[in-house]
KOLVOVO-536889 format. One record per residue: residue in three letters; z, x, y of N, C-alpha, C in turn. Coordinates in steps of 0.2 Angstrom, whole numbers, padded with zeros to 4 digits, always signed. Layout:
N
ALAZXYZXYZXY
...
This chain:
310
UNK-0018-0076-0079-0017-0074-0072-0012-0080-0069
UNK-0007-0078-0065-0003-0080-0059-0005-0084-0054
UNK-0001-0091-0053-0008-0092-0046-0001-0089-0041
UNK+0005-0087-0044+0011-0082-0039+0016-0080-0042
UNK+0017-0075-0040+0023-0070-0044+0027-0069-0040
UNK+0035-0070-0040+0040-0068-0037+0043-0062-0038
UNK+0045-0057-0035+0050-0050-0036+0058-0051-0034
UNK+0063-0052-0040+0066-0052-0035+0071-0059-0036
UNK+0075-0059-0039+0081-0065-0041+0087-0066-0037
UNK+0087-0063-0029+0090-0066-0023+0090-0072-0024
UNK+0093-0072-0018+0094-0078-0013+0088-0080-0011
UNK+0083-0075-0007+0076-0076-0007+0070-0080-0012
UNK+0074-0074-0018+0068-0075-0023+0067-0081-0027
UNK+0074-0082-0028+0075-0089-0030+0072-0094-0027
UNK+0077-0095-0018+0073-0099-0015+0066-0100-0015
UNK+0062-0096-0015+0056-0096-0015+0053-0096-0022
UNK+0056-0097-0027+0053-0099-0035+0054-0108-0033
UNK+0061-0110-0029+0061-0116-0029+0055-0121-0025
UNK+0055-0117-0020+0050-0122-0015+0041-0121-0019
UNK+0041-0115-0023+0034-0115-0026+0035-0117-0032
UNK+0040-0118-0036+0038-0122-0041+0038-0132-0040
UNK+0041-0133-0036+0042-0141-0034+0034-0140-0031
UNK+0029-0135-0027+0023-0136-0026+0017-0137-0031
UNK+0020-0136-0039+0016-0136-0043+0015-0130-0045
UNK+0014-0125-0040+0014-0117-0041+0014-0112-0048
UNK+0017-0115-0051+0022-0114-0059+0023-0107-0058
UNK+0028-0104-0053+0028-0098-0050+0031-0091-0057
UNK+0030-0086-0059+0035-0082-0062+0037-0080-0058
UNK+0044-0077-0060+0048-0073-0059+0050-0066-0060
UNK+0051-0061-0059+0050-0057-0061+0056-0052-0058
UNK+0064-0052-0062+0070-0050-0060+0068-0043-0062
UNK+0073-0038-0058+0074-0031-0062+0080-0030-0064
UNK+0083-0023-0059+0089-0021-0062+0097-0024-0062
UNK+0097-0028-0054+0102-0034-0053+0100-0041-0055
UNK+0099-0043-0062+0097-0051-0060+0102-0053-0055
UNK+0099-0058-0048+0105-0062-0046+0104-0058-0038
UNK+0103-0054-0041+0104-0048-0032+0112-0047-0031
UNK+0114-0045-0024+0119-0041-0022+0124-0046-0023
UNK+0123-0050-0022+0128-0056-0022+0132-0059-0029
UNK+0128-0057-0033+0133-0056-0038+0139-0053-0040
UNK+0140-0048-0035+0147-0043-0033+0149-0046-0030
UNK+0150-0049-0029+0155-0054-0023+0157-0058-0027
UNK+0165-0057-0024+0170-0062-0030+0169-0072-0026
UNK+0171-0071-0019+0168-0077-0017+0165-0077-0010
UNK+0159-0082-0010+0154-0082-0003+0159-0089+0000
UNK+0161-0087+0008+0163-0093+0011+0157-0096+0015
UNK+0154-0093+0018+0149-0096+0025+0140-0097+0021
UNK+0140-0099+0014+0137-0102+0013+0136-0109+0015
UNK+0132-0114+0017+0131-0119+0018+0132-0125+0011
UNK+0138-0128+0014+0137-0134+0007+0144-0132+0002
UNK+0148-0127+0004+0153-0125-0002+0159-0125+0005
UNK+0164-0132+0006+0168-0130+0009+0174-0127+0006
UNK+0176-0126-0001+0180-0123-0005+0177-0116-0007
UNK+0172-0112-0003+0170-0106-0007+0166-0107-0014
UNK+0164-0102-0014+0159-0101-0021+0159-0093-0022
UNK+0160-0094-0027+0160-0086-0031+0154-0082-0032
UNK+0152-0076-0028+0143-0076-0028+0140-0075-0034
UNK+0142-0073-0041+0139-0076-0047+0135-0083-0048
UNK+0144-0087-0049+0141-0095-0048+0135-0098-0044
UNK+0136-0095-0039+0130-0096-0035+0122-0096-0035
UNK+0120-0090-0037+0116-0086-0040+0113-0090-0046
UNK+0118-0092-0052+0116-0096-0059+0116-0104-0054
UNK+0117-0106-0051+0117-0113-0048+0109-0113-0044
UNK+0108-0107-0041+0100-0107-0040+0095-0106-0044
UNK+0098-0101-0050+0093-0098-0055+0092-0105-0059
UNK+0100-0112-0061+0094-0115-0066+0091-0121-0061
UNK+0091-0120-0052+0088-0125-0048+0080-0123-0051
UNK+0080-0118-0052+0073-0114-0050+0072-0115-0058
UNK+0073-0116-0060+0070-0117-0068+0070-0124-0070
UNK+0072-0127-0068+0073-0136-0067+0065-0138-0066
UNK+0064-0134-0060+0057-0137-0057+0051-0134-0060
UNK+0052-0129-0066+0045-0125-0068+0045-0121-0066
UNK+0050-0116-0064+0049-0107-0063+0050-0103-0069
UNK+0047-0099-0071+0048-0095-0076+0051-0089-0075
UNK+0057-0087-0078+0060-0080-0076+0057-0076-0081
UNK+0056-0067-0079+0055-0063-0084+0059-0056-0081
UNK+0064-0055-0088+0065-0044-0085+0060-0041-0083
UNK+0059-0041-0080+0053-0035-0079+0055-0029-0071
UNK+0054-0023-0071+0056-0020-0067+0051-0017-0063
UNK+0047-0019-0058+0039-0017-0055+0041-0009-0051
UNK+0035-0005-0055+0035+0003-0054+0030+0004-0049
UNK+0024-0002-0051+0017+0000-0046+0014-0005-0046
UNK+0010-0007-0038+0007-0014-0038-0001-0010-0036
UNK-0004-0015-0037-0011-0013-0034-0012-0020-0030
UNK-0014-0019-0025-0016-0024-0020-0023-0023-0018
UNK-0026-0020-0021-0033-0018-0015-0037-0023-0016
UNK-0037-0025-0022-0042-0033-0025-0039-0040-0025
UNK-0044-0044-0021-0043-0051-0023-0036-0053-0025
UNK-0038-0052-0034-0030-0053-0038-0026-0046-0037
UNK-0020-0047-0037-0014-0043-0036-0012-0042-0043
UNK-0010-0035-0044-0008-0033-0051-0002-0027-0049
UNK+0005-0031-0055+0010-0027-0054+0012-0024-0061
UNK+0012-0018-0061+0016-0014-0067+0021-0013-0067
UNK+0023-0011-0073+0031-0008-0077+0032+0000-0079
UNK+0025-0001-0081+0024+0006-0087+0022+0004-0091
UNK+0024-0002-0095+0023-0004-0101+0019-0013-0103
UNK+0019-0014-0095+0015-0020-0095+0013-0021-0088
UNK+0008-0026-0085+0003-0025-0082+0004-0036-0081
UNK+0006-0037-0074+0004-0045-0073-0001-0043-0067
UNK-0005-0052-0066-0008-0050-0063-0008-0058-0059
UNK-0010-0058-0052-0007-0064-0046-0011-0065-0042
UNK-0013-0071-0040-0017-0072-0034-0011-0071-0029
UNK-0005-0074-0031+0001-0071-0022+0006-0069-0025
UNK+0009-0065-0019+0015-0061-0024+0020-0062-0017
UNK+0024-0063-0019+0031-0064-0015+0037-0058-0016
UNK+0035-0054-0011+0042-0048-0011+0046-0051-0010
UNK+0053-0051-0015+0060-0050-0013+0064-0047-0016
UNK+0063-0040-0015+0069-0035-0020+0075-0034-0017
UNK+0076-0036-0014+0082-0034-0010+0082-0025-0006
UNK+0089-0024-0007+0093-0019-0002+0097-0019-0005
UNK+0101-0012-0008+0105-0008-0010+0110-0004-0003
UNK+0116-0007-0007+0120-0003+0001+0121+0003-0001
UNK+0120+0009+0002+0122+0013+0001+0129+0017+0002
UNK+0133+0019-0004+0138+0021-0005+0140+0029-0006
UNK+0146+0030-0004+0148+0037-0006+0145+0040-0012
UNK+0150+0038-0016+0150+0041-0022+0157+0042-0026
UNK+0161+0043-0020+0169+0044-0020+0174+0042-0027
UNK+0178+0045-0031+0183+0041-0034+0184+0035-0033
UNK+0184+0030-0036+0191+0023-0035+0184+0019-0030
UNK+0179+0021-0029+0173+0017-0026+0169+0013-0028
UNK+0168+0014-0036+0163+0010-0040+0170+0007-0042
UNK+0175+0008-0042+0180+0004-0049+0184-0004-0044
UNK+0181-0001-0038+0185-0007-0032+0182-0011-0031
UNK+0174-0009-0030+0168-0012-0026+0168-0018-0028
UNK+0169-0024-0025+0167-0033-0023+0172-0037-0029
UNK+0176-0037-0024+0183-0043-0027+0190-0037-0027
UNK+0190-0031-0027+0197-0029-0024+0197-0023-0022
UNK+0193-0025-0016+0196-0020-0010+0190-0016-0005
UNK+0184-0016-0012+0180-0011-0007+0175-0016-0006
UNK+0172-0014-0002+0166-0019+0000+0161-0016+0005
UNK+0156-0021+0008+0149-0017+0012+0146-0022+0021
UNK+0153-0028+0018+0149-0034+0021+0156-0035+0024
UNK+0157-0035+0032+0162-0039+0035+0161-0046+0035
UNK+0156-0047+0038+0153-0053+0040+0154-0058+0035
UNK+0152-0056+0025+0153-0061+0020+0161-0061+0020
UNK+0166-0053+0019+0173-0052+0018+0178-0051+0021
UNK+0175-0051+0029+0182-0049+0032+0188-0054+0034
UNK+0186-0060+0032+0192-0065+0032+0195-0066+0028
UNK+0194-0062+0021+0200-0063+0016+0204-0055+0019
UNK+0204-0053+0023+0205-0047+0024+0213-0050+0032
UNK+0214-0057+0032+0216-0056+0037+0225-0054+0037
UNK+0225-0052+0044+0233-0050+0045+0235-0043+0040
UNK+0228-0040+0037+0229-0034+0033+0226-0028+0037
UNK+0228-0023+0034+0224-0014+0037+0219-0016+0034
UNK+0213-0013+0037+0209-0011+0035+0204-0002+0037
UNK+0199+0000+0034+0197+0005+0035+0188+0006+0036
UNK+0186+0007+0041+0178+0007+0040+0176+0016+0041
UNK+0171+0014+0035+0166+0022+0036+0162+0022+0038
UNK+0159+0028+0044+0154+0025+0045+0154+0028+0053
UNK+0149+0030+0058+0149+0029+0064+0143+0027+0069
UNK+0139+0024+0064+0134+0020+0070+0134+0014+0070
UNK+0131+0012+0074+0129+0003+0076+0134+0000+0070
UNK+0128-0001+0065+0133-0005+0058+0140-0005+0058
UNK+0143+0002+0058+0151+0002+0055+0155+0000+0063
UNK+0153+0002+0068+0155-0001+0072+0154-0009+0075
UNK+0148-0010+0073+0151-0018+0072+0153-0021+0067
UNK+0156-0018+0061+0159-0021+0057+0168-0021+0059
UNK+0165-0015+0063+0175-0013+0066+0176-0020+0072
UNK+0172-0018+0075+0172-0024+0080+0172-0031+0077
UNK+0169-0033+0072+0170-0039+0070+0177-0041+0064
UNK+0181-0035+0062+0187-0035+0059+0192-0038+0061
UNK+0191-0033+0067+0196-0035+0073+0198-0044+0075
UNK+0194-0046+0071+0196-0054+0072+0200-0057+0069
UNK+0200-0052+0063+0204-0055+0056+0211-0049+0055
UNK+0209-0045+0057+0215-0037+0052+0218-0038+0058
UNK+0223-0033+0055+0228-0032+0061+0229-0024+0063
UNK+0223-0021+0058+0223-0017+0061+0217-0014+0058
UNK+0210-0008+0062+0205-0007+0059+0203+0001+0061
UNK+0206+0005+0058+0203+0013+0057+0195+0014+0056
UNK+0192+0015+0060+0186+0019+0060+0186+0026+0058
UNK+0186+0027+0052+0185+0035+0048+0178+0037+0051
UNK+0175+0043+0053+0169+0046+0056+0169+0053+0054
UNK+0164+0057+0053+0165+0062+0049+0162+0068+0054
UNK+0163+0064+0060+0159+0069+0066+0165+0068+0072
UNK+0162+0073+0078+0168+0070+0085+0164+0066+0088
UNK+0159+0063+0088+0156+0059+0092+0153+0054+0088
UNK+0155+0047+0091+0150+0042+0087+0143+0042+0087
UNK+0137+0040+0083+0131+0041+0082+0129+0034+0087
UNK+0130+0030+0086+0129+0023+0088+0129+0023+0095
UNK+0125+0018+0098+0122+0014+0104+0129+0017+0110
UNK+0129+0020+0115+0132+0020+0120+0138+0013+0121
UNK+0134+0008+0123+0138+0003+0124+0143+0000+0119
UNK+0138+0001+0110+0141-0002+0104+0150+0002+0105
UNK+0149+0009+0106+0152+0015+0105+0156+0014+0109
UNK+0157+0013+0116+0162+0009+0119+0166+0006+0120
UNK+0164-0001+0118+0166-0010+0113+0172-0006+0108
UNK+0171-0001+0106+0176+0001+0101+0181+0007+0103
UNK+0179+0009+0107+0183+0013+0110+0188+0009+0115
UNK+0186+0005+0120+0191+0002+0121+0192-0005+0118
UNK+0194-0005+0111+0197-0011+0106+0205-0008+0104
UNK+0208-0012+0108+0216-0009+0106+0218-0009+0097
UNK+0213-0013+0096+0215-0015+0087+0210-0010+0084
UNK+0206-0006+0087+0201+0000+0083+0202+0007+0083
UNK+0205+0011+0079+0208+0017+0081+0202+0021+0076
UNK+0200+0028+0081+0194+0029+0078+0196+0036+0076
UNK+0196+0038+0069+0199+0045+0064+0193+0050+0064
UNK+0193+0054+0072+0187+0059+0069+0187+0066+0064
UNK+0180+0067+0065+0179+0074+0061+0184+0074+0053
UNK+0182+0066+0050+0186+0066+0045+0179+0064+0039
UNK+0181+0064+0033+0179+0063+0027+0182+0059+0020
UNK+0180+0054+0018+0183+0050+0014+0181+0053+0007
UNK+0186+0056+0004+0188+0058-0002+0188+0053-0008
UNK+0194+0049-0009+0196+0047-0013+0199+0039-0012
UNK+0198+0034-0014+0202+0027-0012+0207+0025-0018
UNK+0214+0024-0016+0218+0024-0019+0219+0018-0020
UNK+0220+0017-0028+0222+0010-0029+0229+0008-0032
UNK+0232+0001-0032+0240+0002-0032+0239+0000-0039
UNK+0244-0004-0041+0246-0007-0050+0243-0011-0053
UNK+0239-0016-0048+0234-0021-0050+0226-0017-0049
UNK+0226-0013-0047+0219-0010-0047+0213-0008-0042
UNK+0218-0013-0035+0216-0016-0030+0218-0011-0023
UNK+0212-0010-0022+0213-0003-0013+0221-0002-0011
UNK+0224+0002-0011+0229+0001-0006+0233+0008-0004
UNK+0225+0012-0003+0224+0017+0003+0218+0021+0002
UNK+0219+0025+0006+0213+0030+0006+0215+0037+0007
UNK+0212+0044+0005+0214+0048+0005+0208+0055+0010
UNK+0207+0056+0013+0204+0058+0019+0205+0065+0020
UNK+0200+0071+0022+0201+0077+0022+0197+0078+0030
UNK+0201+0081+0034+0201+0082+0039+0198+0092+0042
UNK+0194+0092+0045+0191+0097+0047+0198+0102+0049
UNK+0201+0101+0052+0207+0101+0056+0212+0103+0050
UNK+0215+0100+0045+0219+0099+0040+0218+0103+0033
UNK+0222+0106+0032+0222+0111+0024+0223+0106+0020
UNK+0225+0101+0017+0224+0097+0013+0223+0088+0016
UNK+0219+0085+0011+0220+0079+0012+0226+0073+0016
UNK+0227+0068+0022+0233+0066+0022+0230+0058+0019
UNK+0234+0052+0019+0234+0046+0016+0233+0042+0022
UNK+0230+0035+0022+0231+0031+0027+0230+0025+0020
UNK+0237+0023+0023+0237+0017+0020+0234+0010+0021
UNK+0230+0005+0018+0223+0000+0019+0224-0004+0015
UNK+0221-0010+0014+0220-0016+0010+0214-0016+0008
UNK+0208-0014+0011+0201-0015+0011+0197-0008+0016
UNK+0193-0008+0011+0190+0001+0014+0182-0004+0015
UNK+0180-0004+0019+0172-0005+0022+0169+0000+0023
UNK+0161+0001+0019+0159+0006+0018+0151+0002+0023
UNK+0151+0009+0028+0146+0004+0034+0143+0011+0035
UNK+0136+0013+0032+0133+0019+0031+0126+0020+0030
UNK+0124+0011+0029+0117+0008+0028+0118+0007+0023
UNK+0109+0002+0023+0107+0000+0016+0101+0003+0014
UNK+0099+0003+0008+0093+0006+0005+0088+0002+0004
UNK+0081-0001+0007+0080-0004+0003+0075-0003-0002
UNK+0074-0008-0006+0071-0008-0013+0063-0008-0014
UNK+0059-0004-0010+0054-0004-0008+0048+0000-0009
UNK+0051+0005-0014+0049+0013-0015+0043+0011-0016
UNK+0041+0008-0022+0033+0005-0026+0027+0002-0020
UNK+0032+0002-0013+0027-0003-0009+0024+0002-0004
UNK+0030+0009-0004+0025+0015+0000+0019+0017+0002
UNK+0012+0018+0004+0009+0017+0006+0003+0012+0003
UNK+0006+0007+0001+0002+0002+0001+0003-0003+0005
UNK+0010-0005+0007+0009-0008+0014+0012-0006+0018
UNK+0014-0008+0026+0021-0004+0030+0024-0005+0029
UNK+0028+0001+0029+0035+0001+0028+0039+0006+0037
UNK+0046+0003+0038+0049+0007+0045+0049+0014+0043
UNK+0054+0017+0048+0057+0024+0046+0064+0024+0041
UNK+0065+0019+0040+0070+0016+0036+0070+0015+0027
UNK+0061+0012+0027+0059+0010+0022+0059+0003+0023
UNK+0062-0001+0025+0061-0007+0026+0052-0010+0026
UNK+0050-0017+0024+0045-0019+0024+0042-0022+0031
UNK+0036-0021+0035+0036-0024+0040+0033-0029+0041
UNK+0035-0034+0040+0029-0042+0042+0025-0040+0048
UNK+0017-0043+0044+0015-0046+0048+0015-0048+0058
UNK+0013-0043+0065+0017-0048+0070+0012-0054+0072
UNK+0021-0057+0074+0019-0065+0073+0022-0069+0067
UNK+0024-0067+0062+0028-0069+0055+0035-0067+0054
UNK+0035-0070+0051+0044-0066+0047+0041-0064+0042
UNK+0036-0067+0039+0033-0068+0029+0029-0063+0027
UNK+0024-0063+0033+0016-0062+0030+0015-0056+0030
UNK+0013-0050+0026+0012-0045+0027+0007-0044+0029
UNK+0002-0037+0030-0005-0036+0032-0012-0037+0028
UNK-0007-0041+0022-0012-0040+0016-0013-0046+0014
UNK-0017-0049+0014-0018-0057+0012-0015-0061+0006
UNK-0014-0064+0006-0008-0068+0000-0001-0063-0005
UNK+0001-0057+0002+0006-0055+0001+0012-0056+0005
UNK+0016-0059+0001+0023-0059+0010+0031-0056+0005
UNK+0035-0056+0013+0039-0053+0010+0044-0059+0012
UNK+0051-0057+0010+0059-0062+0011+0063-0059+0006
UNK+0068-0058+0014+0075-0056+0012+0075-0051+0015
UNK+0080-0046+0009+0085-0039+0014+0081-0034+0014
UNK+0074-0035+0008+0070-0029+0007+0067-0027+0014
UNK+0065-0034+0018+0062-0035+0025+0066-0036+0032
UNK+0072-0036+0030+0079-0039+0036+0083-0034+0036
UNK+0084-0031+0040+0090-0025+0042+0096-0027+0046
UNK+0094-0033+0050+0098-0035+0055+0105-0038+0054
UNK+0101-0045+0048+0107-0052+0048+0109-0051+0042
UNK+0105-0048+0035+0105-0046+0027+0112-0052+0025
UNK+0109-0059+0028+0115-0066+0024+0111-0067+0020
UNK+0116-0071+0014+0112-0077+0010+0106-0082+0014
UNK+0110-0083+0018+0107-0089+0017+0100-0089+0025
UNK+0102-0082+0028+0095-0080+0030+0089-0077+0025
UNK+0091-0075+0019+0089-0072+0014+0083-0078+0012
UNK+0088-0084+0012+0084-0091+0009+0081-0094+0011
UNK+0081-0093+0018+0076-0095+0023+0069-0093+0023
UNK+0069-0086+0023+0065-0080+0024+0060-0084+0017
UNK+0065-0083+0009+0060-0088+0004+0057-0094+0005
UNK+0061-0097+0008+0057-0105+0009+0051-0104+0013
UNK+0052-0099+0019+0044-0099+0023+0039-0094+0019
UNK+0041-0090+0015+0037-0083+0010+0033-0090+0004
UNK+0037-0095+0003+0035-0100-0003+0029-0106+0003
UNK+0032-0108+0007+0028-0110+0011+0021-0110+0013
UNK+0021-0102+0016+0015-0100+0018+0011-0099+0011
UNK+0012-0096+0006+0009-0095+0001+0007-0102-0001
UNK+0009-0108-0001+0005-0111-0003+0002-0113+0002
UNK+0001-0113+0008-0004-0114+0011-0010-0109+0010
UNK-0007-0106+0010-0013-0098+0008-0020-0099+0002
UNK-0016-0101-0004-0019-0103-0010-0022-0109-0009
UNK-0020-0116-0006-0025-0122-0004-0030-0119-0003
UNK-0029-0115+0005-0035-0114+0009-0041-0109+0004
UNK-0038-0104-0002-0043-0102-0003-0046-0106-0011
UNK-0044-0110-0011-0047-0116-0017-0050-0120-0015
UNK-0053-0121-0004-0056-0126-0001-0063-0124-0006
């Protein structure tokens, strides 16, 4: 038995392998399908703390995984299908094997949801397509760009491009934006956001090197597809997250999202179980809020565990 199991090989998860195994803790780990999380696709992260020359989100990742293995973390493949929480100890399945944990620390992350489209898996993170203004839109500067998408998110992605591009097409596949009245105005009157209605993104055209440099778009209005040429296509349509297995056994939003404990960022409603990261965060979904969320998730867990060895 476990005295803590981590889900989950983020930013989070790691960070919270780190702060619970420097506690003694000898926490496992327990990676699934992305070891590393999202950030692995990202060719380089700037607004990480500590790296004024950039870091490539791989490197980064292995820079944490062997912080977290320095101090006594143990990592294992394993990909958790079903947990049981009713008892005491916490027990998590595969299908094919069965751990079991006084505390369990969720961080599976969130999956951005994507089209599907042509030229969309072949671009994704490092030339051209992406999910994250916030992580890429400054390599993106003085270039076209394209966002999909018409609520809050893709709109504040638009709005925050506009810092860097010099120009940002909002593709929307309705005549009306879905998004917040005021968000949806901010962008309407943005002279650098031109907003493409009652359209649909088809296809992303890639030039000689392999790398975005347009898009192909089929219009309600239009007999065939027309082209708008881009540098970077931002896909802003939500994320998914990774939380299927946690369905009615703890809260989850309308979203899926995991809900802490109120009063916590961490704590769920279940005793020695807490969450961290993007699986539980909708809003900020950064690295390095991700690792936050770990340090307080490793934190409280081990305060949790004292308390019940008084």
């Amino acid at each position: 038995m476990e005295n803590i199991i981590i889900i989950g090989t983020g930013c989070a998860g790691f960070t919270a392998a780190i702060y619970a195994a420097r506690a003694n803790l000898n926490p496992l780990i327990l990676e699934g399908k992305q070891p590393g999380g999202q950030l692995t696709t990202t060719s380089e992260v700037e607004n990480f703390p500590g790296f004024p020359e950039g870091i490539d989100g791989f490197t980064l990742m292995d820079c944490l995984r062997k912080q977290a293995i320095k101090f006594g973390a143990r990592i294992q493949n394993s990909f958790i299908t079903e947990v049981d929480f009713s008892q005491e100890i916490k027990t998590l399945m595969t299908g094919t094997e069965s751990f079991r944990a006084k505390s369990v620390i969720i961080a599976t992350g969130a999956a951005p949801r994507l089209l599907g489209v042509p030229g969309e898996k072949e671009m994704y993170g490092g030339k051209g397509v992406t999910t994250c203004a916030t992580c890429d839109g400054a390599f993106y500067r003085n270039m076209d760009v394209v966002v999909i998408g018409g609520g809050d998110s893709a709109c504040e992605e638009a709005l925050f491009l506009t810092r860097f591009c010099s120009s940002v097409k909002l593709i929307h596949r309705r005549d009306e934006l879905r998004a917040s009245k005021i968000m949806a105005q901010r962008v309407m009157e943005n002279e650098k956001v031109e907003v493409i209605w009652n359209s649909k993104l088809e296809k992303i055209l890639p030039d000689e090197d392999g790398k975005v440099n347009g898009i192909a778009v089929s219009n309600k209005e239009a007999e065939k597809p027309s082209i708008i040429p881009c540098k970077g296509v931002f896909i802003a349509i939500g994320h998914v997250p990774n939380t299927k297995c946690f369905d009615g056994i703890l809260p989850l939003d309308e979203n899926g999202y995991l809900v802490p404990k109120t009063g916590s960022a961490v704590q769920t409603s279940l005793p020695g179980v807490y969450v961290a990261g993007d699986c539980a965060d909708h809003v900020y979904r950064q690295a390095i809020t991700a690792a936050g969320m770990g340090c307080q998730a490793a934190i409280e867990a081990e305060r949790w565990l004292a308390e019940q060895s008084e």
